[in-house]
VOBA-1610 file (N, C-alpha, C; in pm, whole numbers, padded with zeros to 5 digits, always signed):
BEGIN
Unk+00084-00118+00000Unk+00000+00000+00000Unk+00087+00124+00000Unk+00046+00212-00060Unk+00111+00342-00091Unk+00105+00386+00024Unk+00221+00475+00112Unk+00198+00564+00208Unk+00194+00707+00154Unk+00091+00821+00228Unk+00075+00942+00140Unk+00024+01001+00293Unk+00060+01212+00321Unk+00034+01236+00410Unk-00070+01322+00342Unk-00129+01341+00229Unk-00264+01377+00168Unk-00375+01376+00291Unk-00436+01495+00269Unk-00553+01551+00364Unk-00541+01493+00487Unk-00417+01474+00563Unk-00380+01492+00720Unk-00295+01612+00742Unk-00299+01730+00698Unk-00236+01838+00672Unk-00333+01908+00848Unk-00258+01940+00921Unk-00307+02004+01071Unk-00446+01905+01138Unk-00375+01791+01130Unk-00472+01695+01185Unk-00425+01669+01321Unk-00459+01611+01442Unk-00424+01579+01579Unk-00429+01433+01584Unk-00249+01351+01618Unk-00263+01209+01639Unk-00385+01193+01759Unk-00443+01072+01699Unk-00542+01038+01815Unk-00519+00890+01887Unk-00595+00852+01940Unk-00592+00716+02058Unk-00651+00600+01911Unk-00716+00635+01838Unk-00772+00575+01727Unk-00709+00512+01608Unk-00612+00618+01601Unk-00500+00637+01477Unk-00474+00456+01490Unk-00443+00434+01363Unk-00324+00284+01318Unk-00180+00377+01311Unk-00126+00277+01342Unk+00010+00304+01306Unk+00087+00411+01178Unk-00009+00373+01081Unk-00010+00412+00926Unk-00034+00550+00957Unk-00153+00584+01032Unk-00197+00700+00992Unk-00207+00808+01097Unk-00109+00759+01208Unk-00032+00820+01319Unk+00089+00888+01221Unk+00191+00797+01171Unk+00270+00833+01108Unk+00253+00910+01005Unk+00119+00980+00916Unk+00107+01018+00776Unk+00094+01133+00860Unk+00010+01154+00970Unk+00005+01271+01023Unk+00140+01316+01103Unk+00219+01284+01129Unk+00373+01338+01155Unk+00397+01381+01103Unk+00450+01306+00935Unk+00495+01331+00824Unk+00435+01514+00732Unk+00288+01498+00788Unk+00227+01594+00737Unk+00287+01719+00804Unk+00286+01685+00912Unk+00316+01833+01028Unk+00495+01888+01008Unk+00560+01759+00980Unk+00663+01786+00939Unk+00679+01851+00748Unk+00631+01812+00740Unk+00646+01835+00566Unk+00634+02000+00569Unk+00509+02028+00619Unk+00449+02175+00671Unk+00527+02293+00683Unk+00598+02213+00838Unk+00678+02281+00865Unk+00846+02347+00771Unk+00842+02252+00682Unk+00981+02297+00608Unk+00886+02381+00531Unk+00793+02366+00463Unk+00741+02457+00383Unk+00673+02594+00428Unk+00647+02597+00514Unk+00621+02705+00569Unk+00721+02832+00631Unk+00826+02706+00693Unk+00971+02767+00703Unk+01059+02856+00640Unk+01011+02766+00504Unk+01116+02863+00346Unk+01009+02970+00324Unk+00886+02934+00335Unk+00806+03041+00272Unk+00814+03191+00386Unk+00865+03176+00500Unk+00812+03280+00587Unk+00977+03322+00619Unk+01046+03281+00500Unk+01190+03323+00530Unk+01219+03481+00503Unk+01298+03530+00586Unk+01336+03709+00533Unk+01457+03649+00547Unk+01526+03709+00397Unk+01634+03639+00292Unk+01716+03768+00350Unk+01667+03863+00342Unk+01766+04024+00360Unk+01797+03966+00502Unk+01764+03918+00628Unk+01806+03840+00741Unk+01909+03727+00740Unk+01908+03646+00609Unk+01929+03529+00612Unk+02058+03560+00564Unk+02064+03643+00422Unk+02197+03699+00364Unk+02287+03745+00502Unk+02245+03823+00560Unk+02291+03922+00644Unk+02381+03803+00766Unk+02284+03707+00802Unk+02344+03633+00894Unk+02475+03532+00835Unk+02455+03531+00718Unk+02527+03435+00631Unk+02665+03536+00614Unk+02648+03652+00543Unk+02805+03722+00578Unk+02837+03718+00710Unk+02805+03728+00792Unk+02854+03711+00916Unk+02918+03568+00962Unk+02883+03470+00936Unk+02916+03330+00947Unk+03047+03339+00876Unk+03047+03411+00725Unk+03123+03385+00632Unk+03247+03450+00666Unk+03235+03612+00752Unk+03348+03651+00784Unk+03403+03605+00933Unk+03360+03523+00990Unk+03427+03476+01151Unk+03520+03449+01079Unk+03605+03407+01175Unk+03714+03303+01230Unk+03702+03226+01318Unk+03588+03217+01411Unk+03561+03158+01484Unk+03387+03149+01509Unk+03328+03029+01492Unk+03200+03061+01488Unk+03162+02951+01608Unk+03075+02989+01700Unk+03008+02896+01857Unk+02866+02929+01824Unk+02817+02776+01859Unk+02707+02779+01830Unk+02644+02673+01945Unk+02518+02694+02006Unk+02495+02663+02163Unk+02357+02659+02125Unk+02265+02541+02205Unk+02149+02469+02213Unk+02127+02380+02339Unk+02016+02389+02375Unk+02006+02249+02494Unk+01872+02205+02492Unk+01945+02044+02513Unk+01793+01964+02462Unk+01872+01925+02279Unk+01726+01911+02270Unk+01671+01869+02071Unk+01790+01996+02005Unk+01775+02102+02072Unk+01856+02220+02007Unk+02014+02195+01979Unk+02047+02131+02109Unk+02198+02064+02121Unk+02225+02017+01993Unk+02173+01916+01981Unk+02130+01834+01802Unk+02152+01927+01708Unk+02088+02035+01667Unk+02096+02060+01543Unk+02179+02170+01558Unk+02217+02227+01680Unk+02372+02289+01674Unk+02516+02175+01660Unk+02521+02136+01664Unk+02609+01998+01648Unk+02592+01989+01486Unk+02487+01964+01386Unk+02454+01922+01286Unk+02541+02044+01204Unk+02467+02202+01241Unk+02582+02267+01170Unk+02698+02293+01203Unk+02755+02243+01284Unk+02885+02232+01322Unk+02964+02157+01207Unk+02938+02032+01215Unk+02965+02003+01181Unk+03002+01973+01023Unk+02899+02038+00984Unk+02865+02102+00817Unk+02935+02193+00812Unk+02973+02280+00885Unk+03083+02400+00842Unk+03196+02291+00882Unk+03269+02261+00955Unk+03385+02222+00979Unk+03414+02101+00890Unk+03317+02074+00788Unk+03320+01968+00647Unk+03394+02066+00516Unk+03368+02213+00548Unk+03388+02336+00437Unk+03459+02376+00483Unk+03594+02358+00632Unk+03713+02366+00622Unk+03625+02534+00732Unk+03561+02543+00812Unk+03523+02685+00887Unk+03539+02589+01001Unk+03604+02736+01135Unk+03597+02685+01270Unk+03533+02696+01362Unk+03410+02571+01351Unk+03311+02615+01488Unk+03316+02507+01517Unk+03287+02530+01659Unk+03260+02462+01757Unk+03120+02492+01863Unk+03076+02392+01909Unk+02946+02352+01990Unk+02982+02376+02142Unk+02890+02460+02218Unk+02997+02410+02338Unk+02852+02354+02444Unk+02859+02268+02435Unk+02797+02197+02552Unk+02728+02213+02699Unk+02819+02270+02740Unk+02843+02329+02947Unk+02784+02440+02904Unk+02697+02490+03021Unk+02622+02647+02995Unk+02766+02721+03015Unk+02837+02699+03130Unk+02990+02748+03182Unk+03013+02804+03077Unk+03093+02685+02994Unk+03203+02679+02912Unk+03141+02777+02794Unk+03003+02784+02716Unk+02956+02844+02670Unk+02965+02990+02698Unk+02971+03088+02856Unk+03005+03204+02832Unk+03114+03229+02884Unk+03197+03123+02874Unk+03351+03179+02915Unk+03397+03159+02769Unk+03351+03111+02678Unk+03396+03134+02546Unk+03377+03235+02455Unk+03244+03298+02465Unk+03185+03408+02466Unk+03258+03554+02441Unk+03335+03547+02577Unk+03394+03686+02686Unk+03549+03662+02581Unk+03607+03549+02531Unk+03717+03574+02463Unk+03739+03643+02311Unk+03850+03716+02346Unk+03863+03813+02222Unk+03993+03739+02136Unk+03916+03662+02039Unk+04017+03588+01973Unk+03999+03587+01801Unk+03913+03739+01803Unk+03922+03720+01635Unk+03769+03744+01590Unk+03726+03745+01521Unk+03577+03772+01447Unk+03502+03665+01503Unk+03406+03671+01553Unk+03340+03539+01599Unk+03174+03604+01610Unk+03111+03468+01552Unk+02938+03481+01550Unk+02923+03358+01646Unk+02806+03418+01724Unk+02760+03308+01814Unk+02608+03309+01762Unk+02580+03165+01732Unk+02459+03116+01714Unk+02383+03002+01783Unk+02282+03110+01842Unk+02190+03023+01939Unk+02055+02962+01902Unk+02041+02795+01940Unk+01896+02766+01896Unk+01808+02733+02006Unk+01668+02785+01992Unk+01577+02737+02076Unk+01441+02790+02039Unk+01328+02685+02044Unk+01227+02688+01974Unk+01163+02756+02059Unk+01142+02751+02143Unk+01100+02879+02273Unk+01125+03015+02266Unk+01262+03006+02227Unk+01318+03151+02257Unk+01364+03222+02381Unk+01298+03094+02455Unk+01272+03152+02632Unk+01417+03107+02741Unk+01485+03010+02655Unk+01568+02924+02696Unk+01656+02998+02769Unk+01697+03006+02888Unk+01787+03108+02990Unk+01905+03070+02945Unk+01956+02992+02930Unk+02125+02942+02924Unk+02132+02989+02758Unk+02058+02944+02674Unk+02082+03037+02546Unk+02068+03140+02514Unk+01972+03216+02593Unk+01899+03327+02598Unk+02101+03432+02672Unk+02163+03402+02735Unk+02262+03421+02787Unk+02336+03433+02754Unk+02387+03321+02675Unk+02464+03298+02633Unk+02509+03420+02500Unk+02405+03448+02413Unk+02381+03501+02309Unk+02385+03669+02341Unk+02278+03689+02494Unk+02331+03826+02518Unk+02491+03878+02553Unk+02544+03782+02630Unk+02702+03792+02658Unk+02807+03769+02479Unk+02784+03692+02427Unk+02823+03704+02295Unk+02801+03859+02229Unk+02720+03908+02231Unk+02686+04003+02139Unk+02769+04132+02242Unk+02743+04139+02350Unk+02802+04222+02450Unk+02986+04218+02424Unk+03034+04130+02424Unk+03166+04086+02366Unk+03198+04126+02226Unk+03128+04199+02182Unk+03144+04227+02052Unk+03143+04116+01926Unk+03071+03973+01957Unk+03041+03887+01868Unk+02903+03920+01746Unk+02913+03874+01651Unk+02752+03880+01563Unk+02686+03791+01661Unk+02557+03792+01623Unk+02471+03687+01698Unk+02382+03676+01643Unk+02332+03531+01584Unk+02260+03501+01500Unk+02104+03411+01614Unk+01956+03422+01657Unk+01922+03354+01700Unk+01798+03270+01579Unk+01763+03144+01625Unk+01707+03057+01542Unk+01590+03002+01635Unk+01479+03064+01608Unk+01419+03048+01695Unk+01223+03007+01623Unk+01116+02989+01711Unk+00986+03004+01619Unk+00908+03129+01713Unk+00968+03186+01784Unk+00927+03298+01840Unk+00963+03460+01829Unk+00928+03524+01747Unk+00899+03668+01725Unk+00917+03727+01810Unk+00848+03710+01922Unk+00845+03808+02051Unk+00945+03795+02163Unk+01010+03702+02130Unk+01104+03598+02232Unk+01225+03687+02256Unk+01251+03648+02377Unk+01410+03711+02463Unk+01526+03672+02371Unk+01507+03569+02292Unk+01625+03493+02236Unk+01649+03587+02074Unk+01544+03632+02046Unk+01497+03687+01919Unk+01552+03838+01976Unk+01519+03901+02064Unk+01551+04069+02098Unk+01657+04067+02143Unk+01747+03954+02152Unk+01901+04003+02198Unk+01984+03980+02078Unk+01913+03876+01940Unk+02010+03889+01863Unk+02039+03993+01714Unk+02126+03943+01697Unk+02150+04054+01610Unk+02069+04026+01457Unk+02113+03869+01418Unk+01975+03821+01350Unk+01876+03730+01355Unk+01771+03731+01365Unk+01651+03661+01413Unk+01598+03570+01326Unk+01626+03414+01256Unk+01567+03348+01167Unk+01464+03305+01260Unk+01339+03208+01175Unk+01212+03229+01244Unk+01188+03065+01203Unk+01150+03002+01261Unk+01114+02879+01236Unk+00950+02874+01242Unk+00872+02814+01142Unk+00750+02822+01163Unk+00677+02638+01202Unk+00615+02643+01291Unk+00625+02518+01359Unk+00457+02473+01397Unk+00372+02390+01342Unk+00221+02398+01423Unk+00245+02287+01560Unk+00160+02333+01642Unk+00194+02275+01743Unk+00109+02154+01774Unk+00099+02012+01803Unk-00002+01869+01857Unk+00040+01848+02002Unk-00098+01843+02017Unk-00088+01797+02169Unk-00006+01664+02227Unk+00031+01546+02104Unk+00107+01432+02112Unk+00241+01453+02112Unk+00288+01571+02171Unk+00444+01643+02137Unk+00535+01619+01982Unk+00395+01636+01907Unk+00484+01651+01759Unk+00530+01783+01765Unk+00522+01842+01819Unk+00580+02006+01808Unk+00727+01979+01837Unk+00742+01896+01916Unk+00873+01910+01982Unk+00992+01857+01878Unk+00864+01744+01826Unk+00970+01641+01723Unk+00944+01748+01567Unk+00817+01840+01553Unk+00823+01878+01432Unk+00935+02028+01428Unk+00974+02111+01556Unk+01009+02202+01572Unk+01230+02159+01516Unk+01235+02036+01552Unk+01369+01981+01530Unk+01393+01976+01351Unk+01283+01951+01300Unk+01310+01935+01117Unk+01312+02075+01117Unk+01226+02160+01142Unk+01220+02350+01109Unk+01359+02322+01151Unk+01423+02330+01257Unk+01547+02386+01296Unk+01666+02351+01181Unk+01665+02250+01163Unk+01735+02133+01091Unk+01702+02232+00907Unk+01587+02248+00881Unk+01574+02332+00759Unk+01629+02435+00737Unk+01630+02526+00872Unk+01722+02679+00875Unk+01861+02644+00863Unk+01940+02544+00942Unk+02070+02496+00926Unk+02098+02478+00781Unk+02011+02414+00674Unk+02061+02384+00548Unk+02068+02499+00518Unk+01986+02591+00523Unk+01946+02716+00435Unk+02094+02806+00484Unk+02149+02796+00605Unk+02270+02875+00644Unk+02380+02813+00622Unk+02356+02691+00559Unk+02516+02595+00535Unk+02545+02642+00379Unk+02368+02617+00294Unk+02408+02643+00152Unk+02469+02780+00112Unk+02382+02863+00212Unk+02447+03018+00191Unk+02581+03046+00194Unk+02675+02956+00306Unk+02739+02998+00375Unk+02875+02976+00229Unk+02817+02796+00208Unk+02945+02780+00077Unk+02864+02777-00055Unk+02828+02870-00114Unk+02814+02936-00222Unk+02876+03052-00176Unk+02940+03161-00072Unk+03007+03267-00055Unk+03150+03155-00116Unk+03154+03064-00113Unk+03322+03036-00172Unk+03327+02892-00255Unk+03230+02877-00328Unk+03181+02762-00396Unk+03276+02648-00476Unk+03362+02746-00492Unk+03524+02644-00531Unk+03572+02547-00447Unk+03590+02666-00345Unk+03625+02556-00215Unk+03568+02532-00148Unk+03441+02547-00125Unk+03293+02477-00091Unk+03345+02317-00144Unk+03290+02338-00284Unk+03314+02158-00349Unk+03431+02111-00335Unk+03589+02187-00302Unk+03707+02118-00312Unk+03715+02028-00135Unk+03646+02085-00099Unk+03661+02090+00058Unk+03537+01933+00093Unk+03444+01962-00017Unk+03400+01828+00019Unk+03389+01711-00026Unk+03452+01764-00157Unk+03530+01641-00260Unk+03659+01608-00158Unk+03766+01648-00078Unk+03859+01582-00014Unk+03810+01540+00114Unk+03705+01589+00198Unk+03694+01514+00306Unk+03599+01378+00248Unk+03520+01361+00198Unk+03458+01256+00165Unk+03559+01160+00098Unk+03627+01195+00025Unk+03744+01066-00028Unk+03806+01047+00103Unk+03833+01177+00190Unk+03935+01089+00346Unk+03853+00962+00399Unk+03714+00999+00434Unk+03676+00926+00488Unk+03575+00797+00445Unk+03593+00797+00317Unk+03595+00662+00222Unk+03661+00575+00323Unk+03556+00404+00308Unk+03644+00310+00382Unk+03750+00255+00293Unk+03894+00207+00291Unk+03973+00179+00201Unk+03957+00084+00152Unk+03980+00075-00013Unk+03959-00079-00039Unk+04100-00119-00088Unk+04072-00292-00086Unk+04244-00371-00036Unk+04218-00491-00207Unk+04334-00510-00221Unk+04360-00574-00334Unk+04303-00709-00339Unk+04214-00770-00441Unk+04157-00939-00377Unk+04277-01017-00284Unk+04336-01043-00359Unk+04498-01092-00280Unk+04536-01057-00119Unk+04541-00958-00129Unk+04562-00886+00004Unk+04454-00938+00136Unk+04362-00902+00076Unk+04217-00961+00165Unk+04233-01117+00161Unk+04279-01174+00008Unk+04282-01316+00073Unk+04414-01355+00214Unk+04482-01300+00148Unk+04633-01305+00255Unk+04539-01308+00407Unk+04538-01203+00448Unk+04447-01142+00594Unk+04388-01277+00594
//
């Protein structure tokens, strides 16, 4: 049978649902959400946060919870394009990294709340330090949104079955692509040279028939 999330578009999992159609309605809320995401994007924001990424030397980027996750995700996507960021974990360690003056640095904070104190912190002490500060958030009105310098917006519907929580992680996860693609098209040469050589590094090696028979 075909699976399709057709006319479960802002439906509520119920106690009733099959399996099938628990899942079509996820899928729906998620699908939504990326599309609604790109559509409610301000690009003059997005550019803006993207030179900033592009001119660090040092880029920190801080989440807790689900947020942790998809700060990690672009971490690690820039440090694939040869850029130096790092995640920092510890609320601590997060604004004692902050307060250091070691060069151009954007701090980017995620949280679907906005309300989040340790990011919410983190991001005001960054920007106070003379860092950019980029926040990623689905709240407009949010503390996390008025301390930064740019405000992407995640658009997210909310289910009482905590799909919000699980649909708010793909939005987040959508803004990350949208700031990775930006980031290497600013240097698209070595965008692709950078991921044409790490992907051959980390190719598993292959061994001569012989060799493998030897072993």
């Amino acid at each position: 049978a075909q699976f399709s999330t057709r006319g479960t578009l802002g439906s509520e999992i119920s106690d009733g649902d099959s399996l099938r159609e628990a899942v079509s309605k996820l899928a729906a809320l998620e699908l939504l959400a990326i599309e609604e995401t790109v559509e409610g994007l301000d690009f003059d924001v997005l550019d803006a946060a993207i030179t900033d990424i592009d001119a660090a030397q040092r880029i920190l980027l801080y989440g807790i919870g689900a947020s942790q996750f998809v700060a990690e995700d672009l971490a690690q996507k820039l440090l694939r394009i040869g850029r130096n960021a790092h995640v920092l974990a510890d609320p601590h360690e997060a604004i004692a990294a902050t307060v250091l003056n070691t060069g151009p640095t954007v701090a980017i904070g995620f949280s679907h709340s906005g309300a989040t104190t340790e990011t919410v912190r983190f991001l005001r002490t960054a920007g106070r330090s003379g860092a950019a500060t980029i926040a990623v958030t689905s709240s407009k009105d949010s503390p996390l949104a008025h301390v930064a310098d740019h405000a992407l917006f995640t658009q997210v519907r909310e289910s009482s079955f905590r799909a919000g929580a699980m649909v708010s992680r793909i939005a987040q996860l959508t803004m990350v692509d949208c700031l990775f693609v930006g980031v290497g098209k600013r240097r698209f040469a070595e965008t692709m040279d950078a991921l044409h050589r790490t992907r051959e590094a980390t190719r598993a090696p292959t061994f001569p028939a012989s060799a493998a028979a030897a072993s």
